[in-house]
C-alpha positions as CSV (number, residue, x, y, z in Angstrom):
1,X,102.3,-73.1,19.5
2,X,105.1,-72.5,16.5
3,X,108.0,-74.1,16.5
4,X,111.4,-73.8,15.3
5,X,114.9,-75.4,15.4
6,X,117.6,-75.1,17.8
7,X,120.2,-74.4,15.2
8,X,123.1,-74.2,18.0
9,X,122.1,-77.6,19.2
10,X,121.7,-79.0,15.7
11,X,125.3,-78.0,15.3
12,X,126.5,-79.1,18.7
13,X,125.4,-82.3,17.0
14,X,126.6,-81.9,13.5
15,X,130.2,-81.8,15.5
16,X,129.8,-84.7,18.0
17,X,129.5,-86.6,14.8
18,X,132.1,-85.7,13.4
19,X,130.6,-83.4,10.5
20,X,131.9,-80.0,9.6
21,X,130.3,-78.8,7.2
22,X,126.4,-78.4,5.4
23,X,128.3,-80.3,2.4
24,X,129.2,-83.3,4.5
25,X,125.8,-83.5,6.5
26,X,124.2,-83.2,2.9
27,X,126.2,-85.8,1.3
28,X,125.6,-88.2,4.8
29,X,121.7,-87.5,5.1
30,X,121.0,-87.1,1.2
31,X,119.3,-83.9,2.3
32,X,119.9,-81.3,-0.9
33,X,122.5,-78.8,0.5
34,X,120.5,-75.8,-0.1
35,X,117.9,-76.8,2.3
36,X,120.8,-78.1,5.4
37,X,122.0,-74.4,4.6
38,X,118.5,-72.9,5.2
39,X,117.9,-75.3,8.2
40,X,121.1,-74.2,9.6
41,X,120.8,-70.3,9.0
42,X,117.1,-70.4,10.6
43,X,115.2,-69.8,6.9
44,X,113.8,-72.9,6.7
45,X,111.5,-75.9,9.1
46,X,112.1,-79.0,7.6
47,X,109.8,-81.1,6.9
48,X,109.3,-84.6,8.9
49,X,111.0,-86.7,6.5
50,X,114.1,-84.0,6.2
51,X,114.1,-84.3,10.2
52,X,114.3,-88.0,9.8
53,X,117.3,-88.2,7.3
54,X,119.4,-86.0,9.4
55,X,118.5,-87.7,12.7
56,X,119.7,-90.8,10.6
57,X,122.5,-89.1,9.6
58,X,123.7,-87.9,13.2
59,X,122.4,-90.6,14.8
60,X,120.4,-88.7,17.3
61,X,117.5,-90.2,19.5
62,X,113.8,-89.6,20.0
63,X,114.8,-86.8,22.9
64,X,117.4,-85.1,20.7
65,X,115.2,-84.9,17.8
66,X,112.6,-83.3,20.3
67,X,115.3,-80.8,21.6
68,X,116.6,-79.9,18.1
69,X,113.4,-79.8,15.5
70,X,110.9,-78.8,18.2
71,X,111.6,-75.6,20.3
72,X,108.7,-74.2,21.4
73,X,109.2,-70.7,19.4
74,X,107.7,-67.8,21.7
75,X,105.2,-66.0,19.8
């Protein structure tokens, strides 16, 4: 099964922590701001250690992380 990332939720997040923009979850996560941009338009799947540094950054849990990096993508 492929999965993909629930960009709506990822920026239902972004905004519950108070970040606007794929410059200011870049600067917080240290994730280059090419790839939030790609991660946020669809184009890219981060890797697990890109996952990790914006969890970090939006402080989400083990169940958001689930719900954000890992929709099941129907084929």
């Amino acid at each position: 099964m492929a999965y993909t990332v629930d960009t709506t939720e990822l920026k239902k997040a972004m905004i519950n922590a108070g970040i606007n923009t794929t410059v200011e979850l870049s600067e917080r996560s240290g994730v280059n701001r090419n790839t939030v941009g790609g991660i946020l338009n669809g184009e890219i799947r981060p890797s697990s250690a890109v996952i990790e540094k914006i969890a970090r950054a939006l402080s989400l849990d083990g169940q958001d992380i689930g719900r954000i990096f890992f929709k099941a993508q129907l084929a």
